[in-house]
MOPAC internal coordinates of N, CA, C and O (Angstrom, degrees):
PM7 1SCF
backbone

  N    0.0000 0     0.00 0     0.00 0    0    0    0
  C    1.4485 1     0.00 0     0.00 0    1    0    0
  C    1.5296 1   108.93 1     0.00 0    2    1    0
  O    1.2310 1   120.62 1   -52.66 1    3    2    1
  N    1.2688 1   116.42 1   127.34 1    3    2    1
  C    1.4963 1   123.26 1   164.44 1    5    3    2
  C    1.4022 1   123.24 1   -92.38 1    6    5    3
  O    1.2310 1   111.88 1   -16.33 1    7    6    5
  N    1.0247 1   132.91 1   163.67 1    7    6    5
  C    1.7018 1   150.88 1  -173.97 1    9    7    6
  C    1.2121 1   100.16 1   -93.23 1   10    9    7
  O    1.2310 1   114.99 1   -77.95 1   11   10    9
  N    1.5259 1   127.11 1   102.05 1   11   10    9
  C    1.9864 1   107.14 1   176.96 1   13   11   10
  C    1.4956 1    95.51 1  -127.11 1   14   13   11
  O    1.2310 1   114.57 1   -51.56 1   15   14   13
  N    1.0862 1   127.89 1   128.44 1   15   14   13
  C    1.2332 1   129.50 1   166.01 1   17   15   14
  C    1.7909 1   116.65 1   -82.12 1   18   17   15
  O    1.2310 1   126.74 1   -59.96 1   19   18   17
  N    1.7240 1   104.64 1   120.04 1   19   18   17
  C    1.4434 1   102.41 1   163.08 1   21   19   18
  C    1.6439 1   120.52 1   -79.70 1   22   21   19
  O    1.2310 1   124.66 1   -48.27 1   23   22   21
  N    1.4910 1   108.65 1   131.73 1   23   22   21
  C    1.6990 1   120.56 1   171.40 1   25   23   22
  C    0.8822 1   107.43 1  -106.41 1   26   25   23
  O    1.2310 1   130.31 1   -45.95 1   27   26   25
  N    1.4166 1    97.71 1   134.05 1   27   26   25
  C    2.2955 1   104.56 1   154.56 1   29   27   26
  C    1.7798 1    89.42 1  -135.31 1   30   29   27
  O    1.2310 1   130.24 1    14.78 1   31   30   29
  N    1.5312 1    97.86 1  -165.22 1   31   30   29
  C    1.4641 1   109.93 1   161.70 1   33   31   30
  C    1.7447 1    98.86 1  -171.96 1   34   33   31
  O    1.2310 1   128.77 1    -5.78 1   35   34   33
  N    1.2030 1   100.72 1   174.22 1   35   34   33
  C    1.4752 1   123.09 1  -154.85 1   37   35   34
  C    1.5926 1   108.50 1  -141.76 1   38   37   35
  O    1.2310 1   117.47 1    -2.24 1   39   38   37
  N    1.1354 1   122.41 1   177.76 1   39   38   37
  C    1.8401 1   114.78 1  -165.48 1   41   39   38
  C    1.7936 1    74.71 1  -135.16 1   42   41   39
  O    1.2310 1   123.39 1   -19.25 1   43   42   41
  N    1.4448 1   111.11 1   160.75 1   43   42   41
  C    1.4219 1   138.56 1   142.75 1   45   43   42
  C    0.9856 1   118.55 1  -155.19 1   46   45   43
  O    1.2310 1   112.77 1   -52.86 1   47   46   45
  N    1.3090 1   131.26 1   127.14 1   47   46   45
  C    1.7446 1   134.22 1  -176.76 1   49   47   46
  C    1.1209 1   111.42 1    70.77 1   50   49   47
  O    1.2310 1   109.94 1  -145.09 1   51   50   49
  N    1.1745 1   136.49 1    34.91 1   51   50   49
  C    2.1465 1   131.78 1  -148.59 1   53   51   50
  C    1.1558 1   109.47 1    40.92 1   54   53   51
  O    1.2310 1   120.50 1  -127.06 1   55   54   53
  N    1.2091 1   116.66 1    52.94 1   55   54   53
  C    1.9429 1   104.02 1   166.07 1   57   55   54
  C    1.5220 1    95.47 1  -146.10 1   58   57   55
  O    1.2310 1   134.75 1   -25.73 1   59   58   57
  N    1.6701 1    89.07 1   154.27 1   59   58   57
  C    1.4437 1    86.33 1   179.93 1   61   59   58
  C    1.9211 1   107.96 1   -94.42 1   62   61   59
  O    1.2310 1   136.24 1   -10.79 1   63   62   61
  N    1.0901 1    86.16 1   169.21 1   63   62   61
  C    1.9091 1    97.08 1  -168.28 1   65   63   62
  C    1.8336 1    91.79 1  -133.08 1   66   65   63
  O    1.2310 1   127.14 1   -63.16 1   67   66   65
  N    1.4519 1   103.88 1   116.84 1   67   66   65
  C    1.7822 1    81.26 1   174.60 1   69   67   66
  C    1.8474 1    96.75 1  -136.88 1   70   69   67
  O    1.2310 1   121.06 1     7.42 1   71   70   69
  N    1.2835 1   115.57 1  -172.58 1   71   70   69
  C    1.3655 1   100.45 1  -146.09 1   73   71   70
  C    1.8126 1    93.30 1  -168.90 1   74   73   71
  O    1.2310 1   121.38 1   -58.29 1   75   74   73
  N    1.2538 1   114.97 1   121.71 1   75   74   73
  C    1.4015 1   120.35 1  -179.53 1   77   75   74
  C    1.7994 1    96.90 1  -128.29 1   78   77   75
  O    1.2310 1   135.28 1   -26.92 1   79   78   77
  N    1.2470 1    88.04 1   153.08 1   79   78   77
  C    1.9306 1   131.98 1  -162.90 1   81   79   78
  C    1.1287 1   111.60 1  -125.22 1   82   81   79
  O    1.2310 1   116.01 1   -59.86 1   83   82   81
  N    1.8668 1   125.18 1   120.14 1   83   82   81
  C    1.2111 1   103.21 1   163.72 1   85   83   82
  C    1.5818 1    94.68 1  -151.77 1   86   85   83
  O    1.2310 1   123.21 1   -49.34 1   87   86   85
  N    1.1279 1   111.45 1   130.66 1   87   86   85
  C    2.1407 1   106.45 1  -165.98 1   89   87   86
  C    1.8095 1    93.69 1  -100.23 1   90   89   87
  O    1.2310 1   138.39 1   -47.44 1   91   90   89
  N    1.1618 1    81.95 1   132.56 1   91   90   89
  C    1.9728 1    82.56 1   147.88 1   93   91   90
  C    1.6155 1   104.73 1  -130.48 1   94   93   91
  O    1.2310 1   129.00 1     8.39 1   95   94   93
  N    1.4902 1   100.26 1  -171.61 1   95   94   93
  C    1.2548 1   120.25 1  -155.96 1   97   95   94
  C    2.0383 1   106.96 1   -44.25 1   98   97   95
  O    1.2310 1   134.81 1   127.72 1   99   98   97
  N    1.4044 1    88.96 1   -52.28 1   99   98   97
  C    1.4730 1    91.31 1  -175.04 1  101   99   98
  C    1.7955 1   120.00 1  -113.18 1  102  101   99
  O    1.2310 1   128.57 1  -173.63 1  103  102  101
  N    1.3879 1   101.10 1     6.37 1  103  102  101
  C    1.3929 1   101.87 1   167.68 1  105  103  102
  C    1.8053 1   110.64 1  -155.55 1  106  105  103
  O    1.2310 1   127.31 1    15.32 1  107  106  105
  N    1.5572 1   103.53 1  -164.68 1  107  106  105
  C    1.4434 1   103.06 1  -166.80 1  109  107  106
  C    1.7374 1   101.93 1  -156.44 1  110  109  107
  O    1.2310 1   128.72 1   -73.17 1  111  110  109
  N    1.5572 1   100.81 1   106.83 1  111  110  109
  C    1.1453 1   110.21 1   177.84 1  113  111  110
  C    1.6536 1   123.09 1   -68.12 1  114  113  111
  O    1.2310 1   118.04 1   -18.98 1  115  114  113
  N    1.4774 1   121.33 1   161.02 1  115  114  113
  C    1.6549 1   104.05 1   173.00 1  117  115  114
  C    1.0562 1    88.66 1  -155.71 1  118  117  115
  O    1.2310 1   115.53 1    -6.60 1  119  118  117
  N    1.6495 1   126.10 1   173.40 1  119  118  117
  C    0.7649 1   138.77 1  -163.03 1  121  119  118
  C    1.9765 1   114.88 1   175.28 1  122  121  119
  O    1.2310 1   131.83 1   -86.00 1  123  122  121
  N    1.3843 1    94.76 1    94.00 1  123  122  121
  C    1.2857 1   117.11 1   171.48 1  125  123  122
  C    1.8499 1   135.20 1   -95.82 1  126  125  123
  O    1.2310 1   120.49 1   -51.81 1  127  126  125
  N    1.2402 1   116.67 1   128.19 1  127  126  125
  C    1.5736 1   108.19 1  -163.75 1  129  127  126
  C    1.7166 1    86.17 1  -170.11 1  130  129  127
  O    1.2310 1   125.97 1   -35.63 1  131  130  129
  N    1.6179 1   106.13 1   144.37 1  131  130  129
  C    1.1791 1   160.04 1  -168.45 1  133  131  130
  C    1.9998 1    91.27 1   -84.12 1  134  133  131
  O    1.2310 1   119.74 1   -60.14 1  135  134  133
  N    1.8683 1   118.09 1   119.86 1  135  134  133
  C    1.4651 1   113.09 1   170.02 1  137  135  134
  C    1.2319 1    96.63 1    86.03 1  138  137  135
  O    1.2310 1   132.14 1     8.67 1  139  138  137
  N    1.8834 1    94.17 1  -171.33 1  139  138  137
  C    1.1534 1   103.08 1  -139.13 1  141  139  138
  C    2.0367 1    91.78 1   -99.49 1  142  141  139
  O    1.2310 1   126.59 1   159.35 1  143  142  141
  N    1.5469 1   104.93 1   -20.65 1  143  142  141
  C    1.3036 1   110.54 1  -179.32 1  145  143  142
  C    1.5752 1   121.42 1   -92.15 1  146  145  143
  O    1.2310 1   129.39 1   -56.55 1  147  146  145
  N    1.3500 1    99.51 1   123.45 1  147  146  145
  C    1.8770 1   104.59 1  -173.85 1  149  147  146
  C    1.9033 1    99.84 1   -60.02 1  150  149  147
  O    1.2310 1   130.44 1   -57.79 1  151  150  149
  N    1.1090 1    97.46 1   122.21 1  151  150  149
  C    1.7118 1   100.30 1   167.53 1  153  151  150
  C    1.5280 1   111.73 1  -116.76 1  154  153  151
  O    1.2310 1   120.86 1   -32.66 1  155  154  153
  N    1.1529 1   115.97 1   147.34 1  155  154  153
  C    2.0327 1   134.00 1   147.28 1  157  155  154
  C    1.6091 1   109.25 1   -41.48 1  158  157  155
  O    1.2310 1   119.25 1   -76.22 1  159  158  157
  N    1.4534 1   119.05 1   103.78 1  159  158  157
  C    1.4440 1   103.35 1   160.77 1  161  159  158
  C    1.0434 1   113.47 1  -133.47 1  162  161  159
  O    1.2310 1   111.96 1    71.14 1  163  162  161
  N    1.5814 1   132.76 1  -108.86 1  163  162  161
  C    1.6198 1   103.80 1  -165.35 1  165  163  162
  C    1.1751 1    99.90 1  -101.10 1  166  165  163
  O    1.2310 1   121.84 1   -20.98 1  167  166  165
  N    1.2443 1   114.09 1   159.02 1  167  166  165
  C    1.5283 1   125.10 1  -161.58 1  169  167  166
  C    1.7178 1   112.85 1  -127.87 1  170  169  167
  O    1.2310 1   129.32 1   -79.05 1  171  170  169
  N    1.6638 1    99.65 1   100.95 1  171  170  169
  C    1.4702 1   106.64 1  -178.34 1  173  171  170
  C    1.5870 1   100.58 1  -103.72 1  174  173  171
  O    1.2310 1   117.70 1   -14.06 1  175  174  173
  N    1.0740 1   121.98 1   165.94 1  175  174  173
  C    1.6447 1   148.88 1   150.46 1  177  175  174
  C    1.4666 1   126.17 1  -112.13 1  178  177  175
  O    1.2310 1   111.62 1   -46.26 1  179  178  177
  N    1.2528 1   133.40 1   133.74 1  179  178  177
  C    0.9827 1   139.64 1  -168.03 1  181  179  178
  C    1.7949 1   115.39 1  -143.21 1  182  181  179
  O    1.2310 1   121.78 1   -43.06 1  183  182  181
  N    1.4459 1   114.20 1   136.94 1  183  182  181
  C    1.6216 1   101.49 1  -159.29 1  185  183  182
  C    1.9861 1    70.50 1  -115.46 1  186  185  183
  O    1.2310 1   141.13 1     1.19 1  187  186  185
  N    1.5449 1    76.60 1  -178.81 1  187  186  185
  C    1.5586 1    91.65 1  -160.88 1  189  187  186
  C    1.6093 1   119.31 1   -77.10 1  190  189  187
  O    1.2310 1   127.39 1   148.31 1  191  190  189
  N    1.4984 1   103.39 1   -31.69 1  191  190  189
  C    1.7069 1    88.00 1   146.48 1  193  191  190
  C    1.2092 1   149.83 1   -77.01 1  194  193  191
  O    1.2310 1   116.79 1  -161.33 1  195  194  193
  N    1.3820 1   123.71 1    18.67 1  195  194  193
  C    1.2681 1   154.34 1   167.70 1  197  195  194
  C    1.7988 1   124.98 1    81.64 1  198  197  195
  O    1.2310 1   133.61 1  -144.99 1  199  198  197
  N    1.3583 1    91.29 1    35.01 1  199  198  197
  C    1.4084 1   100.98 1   166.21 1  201  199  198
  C    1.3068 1   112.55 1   -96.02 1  202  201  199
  O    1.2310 1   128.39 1   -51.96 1  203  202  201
  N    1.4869 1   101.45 1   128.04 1  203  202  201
  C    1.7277 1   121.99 1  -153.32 1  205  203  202
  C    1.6847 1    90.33 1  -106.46 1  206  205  203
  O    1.2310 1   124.84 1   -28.43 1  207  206  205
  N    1.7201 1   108.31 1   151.57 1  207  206  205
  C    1.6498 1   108.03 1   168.05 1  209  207  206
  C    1.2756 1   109.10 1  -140.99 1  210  209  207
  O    1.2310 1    99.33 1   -57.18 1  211  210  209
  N    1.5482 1   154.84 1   122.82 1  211  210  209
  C    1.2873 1   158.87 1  -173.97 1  213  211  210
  C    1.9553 1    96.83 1   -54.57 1  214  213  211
  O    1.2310 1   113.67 1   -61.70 1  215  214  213
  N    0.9889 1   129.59 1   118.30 1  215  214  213
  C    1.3746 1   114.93 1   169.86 1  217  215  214
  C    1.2874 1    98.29 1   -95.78 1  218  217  215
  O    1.2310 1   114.42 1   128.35 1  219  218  217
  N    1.2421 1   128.17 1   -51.65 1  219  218  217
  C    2.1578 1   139.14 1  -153.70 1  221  219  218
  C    1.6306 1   100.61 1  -143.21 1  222  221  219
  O    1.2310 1   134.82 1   -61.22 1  223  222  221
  N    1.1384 1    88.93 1   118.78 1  223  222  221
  C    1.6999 1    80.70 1   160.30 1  225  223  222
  C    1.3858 1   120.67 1   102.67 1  226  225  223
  O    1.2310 1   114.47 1   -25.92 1  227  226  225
  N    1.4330 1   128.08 1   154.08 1  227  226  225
  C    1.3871 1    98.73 1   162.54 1  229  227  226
  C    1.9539 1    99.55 1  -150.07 1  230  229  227
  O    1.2310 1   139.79 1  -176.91 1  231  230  229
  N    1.0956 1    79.22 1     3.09 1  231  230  229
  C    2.2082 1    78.77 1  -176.10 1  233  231  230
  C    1.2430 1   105.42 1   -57.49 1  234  233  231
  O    1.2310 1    96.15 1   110.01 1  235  234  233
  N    1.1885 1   159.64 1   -69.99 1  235  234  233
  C    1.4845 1   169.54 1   151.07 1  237  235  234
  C    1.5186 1   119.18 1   -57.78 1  238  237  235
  O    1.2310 1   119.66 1  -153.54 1  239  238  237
  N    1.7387 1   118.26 1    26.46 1  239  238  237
  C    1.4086 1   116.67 1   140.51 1  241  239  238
  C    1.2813 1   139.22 1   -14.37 1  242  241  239
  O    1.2310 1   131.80 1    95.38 1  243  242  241
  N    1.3255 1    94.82 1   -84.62 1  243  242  241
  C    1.7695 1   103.53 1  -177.99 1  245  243  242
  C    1.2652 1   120.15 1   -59.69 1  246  245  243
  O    1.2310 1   122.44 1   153.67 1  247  246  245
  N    1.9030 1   112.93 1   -26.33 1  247  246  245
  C    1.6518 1    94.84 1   164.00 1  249  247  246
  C    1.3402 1   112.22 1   -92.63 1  250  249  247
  O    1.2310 1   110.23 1   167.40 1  251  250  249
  N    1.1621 1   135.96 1   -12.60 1  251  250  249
  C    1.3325 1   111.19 1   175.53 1  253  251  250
  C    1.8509 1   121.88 1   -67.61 1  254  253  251
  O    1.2310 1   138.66 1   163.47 1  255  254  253
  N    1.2003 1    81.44 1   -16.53 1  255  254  253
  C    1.7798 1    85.47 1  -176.11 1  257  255  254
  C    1.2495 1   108.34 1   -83.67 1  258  257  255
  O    1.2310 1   120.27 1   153.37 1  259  258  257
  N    1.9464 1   117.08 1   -26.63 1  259  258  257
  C    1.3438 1    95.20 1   166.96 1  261  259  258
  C    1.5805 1   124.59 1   -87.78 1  262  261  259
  O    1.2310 1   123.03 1   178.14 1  263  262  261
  N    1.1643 1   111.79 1    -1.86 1  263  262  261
  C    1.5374 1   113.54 1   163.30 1  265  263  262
  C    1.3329 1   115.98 1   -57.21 1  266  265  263
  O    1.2310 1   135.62 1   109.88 1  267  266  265
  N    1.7482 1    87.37 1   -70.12 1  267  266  265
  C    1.9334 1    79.65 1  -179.84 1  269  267  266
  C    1.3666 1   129.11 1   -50.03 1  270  269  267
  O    1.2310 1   119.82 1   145.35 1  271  270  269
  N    1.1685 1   117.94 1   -34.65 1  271  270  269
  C    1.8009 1   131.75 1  -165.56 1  273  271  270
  C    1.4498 1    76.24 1   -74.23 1  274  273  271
  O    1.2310 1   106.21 1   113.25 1  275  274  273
  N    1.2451 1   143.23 1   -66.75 1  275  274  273
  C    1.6961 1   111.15 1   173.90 1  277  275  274
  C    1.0218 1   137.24 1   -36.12 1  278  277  275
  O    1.2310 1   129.38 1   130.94 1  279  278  277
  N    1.7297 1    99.52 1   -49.06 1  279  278  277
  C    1.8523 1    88.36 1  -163.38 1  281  279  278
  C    1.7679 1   100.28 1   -84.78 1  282  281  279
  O    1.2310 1   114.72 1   150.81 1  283  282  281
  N    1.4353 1   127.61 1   -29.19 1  283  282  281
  C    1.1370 1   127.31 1  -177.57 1  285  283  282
  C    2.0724 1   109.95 1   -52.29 1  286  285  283
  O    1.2310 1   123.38 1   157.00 1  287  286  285
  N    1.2158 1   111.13 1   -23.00 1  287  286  285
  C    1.6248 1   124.76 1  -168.41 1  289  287  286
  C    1.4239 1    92.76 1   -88.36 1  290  289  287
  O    1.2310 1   120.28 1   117.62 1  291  290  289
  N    1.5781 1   117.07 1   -62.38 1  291  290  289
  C    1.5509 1   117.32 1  -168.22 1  293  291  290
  C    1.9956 1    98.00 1   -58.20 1  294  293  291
  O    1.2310 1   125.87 1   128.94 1  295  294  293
  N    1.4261 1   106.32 1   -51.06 1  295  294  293
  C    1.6894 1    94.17 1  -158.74 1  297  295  294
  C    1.4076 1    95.63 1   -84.77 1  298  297  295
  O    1.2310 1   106.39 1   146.37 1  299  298  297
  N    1.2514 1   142.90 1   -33.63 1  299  298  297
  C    1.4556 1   138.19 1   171.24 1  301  299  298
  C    1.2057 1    80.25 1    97.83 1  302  301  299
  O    1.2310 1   110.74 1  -133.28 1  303  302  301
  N    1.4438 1   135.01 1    46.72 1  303  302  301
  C    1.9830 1   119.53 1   164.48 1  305  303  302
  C    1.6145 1    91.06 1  -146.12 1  306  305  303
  O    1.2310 1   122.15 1   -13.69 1  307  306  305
  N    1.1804 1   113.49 1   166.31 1  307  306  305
  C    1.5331 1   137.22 1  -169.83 1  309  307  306
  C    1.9270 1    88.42 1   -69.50 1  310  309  307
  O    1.2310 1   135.90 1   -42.42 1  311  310  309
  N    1.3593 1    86.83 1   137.58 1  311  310  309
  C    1.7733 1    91.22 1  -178.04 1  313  311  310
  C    1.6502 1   102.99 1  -127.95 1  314  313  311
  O    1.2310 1   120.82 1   -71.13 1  315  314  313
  N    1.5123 1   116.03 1   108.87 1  315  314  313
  C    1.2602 1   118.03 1   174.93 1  317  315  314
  C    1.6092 1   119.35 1   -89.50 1  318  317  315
  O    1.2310 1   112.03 1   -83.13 1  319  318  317
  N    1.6386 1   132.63 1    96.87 1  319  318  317
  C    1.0853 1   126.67 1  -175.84 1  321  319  318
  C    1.8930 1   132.01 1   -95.17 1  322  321  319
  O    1.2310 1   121.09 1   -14.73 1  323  322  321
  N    0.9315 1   115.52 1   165.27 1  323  322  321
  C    1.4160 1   102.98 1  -170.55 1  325  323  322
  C    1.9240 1    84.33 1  -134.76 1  326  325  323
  O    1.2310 1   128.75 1   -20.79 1  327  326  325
  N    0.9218 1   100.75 1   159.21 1  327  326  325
  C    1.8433 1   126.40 1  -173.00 1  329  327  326
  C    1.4083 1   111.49 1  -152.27 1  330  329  327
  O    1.2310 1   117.63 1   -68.13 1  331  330  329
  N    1.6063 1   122.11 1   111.87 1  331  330  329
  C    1.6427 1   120.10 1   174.66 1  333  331  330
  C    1.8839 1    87.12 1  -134.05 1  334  333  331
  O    1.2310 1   123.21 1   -85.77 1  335  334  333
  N    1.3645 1   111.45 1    94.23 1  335  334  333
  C    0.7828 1    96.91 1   162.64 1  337  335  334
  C    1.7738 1   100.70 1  -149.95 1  338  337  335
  O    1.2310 1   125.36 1   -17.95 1  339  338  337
  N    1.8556 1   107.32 1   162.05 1  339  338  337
  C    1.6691 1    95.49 1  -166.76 1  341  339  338
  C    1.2636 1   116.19 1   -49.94 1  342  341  339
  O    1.2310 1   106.84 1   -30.33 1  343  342  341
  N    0.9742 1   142.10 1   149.67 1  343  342  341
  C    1.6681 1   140.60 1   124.38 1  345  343  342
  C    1.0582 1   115.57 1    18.29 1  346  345  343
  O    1.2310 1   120.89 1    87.17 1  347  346  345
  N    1.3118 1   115.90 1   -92.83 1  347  346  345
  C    1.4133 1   116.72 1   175.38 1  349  347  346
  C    1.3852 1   135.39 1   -52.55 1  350  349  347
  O    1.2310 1   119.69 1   174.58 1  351  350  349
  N    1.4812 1   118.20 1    -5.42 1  351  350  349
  C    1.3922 1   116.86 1   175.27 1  353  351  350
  C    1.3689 1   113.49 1   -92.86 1  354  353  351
  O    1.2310 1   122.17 1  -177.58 1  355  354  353
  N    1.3575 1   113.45 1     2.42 1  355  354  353
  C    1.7799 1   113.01 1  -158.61 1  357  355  354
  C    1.5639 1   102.95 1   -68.34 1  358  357  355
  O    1.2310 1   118.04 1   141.23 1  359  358  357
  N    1.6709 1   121.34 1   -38.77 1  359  358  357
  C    1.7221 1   101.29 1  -178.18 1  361  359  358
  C    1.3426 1    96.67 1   -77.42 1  362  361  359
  O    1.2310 1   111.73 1   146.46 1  363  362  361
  N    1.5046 1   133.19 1   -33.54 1  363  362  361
  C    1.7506 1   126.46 1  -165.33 1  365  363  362
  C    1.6123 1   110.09 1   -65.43 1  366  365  363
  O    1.2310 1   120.43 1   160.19 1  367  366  365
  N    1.4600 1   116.79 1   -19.81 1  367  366  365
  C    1.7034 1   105.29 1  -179.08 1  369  367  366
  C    1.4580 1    95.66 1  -105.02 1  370  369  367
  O    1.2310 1   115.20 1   173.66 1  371  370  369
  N    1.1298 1   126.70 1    -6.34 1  371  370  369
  C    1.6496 1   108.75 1  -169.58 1  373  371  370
  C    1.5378 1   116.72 1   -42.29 1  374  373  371
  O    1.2310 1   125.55 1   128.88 1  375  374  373
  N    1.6308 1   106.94 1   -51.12 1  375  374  373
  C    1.5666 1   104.21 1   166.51 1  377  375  374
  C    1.1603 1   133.53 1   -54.58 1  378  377  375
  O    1.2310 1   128.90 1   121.31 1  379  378  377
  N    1.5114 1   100.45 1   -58.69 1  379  378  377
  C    2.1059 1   101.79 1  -177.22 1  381  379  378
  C    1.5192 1    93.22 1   -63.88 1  382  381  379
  O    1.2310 1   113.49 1   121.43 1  383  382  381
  N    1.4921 1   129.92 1   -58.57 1  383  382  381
  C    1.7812 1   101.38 1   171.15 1  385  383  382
  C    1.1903 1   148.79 1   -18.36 1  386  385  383
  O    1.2310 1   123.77 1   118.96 1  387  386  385
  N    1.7681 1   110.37 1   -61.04 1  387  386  385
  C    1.1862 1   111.75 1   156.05 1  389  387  386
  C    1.4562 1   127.01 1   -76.60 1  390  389  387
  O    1.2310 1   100.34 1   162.30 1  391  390  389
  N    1.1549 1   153.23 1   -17.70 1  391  390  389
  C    1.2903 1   138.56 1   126.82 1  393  391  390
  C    1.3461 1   138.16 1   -12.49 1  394  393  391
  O    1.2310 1   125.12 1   135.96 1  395  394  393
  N    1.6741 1   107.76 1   -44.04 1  395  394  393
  C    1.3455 1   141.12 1  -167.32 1  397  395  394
  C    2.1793 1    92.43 1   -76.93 1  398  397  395
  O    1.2310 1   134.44 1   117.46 1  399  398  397
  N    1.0064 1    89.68 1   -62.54 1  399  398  397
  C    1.3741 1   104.34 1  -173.80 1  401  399  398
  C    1.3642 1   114.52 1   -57.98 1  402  401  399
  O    1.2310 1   121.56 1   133.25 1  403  402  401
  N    1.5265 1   114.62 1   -46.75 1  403  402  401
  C    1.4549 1   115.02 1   163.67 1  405  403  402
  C    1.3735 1   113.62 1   -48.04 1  406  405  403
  O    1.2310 1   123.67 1   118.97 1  407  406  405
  N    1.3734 1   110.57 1   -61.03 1  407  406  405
  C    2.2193 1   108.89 1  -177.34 1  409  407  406
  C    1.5001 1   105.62 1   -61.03 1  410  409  407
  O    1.2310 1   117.07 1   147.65 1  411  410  409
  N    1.4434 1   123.18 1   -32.35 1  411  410  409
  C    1.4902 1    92.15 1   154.94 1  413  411  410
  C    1.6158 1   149.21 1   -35.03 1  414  413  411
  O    1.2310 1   144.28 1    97.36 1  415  414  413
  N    1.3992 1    70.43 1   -82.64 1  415  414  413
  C    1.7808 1    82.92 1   158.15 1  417  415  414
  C    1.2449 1   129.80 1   -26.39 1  418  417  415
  O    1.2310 1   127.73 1   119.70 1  419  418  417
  N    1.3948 1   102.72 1   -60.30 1  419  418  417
  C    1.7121 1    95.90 1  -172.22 1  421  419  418
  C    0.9404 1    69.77 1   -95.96 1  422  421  419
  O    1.2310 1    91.20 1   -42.13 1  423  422  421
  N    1.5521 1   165.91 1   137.87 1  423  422  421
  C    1.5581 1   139.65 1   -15.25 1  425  423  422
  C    1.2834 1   123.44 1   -24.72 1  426  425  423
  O    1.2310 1   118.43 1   100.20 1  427  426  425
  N    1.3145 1   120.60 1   -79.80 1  427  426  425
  C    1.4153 1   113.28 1   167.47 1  429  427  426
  C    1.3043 1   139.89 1   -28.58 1  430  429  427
  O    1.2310 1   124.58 1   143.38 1  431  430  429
  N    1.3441 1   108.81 1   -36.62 1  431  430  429
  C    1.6211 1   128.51 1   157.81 1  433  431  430
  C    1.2392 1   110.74 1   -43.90 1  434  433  431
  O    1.2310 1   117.79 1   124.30 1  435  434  433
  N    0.9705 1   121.81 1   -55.70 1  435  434  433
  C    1.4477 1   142.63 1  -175.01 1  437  435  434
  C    1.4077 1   121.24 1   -68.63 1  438  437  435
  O    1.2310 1   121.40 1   135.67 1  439  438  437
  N    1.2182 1   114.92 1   -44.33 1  439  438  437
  C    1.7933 1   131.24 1   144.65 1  441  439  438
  C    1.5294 1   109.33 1   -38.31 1  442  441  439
  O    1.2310 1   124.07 1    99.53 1  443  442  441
  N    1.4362 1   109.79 1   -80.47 1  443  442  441
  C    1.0615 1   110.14 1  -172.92 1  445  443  442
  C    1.7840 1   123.74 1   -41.97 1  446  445  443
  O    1.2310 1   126.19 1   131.09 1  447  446  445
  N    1.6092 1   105.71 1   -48.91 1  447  446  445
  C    1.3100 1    98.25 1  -171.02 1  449  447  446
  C    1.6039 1   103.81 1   -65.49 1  450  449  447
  O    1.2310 1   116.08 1   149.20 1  451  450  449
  N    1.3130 1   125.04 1   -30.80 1  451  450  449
  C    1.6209 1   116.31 1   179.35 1  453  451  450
  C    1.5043 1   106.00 1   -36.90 1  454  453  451
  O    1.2310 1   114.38 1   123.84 1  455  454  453
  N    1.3389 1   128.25 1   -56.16 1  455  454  453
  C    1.2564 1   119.12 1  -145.20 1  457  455  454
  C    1.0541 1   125.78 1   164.99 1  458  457  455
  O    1.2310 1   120.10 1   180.00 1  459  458  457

């Protein structure tokens, strides 16, 4: 088994928002950031009944917890997310984020069942 991360990205305000996916057996990594360069930002965990924990960080809290508390509910596995995005965009991407995060998913879904 290999590690493959699924990418897309999404626009809010003219910026790009892009967003990589990669599941293993018992959890589901993510990874959200602002441009053209993937960055480390705050770093939540989330188990599948939706108890959320701050690991790093705290500028993009509240969305990472609602990412994960998604993807941890949709995949039923522990969802570790990362968020680098400004300050000020955190209520303006919450939607195209989670959107973003959903077409992941079922990308990966979709990976996975290939093979």
């Amino acid at each position: 088994m290999s590690l493959g991360f699924s990418m897309d990205e999404t626009t809010f305000d003219d910026k790009k928002l892009k967003g990589a996916v990669a599941e293993l057996g018992n959890a589901i990594i993510a990874i959200f950031w602002e441009g053209d360069e993937p960055r480390l930002g705050t770093l939540t965990v989330t188990l599948p009944n939706r108890i959320s924990s701050l690991l790093l960080g705290d500028r993009n809290l509240i969305l990472g917890q609602l990412v994960g508390e998604q993807l941890a509910a949709v995949c039923g596995k522990m969802a570790l997310v990362s968020t680098n995005l400004p300050l000020s965009a955190e209520g303006a991407a919450a939607k195209p984020l989670l959107d973003l995060a959903k077409k992941l998913v079922s990308v990966s879904a979709r990976d996975r069942s290939r093979g």
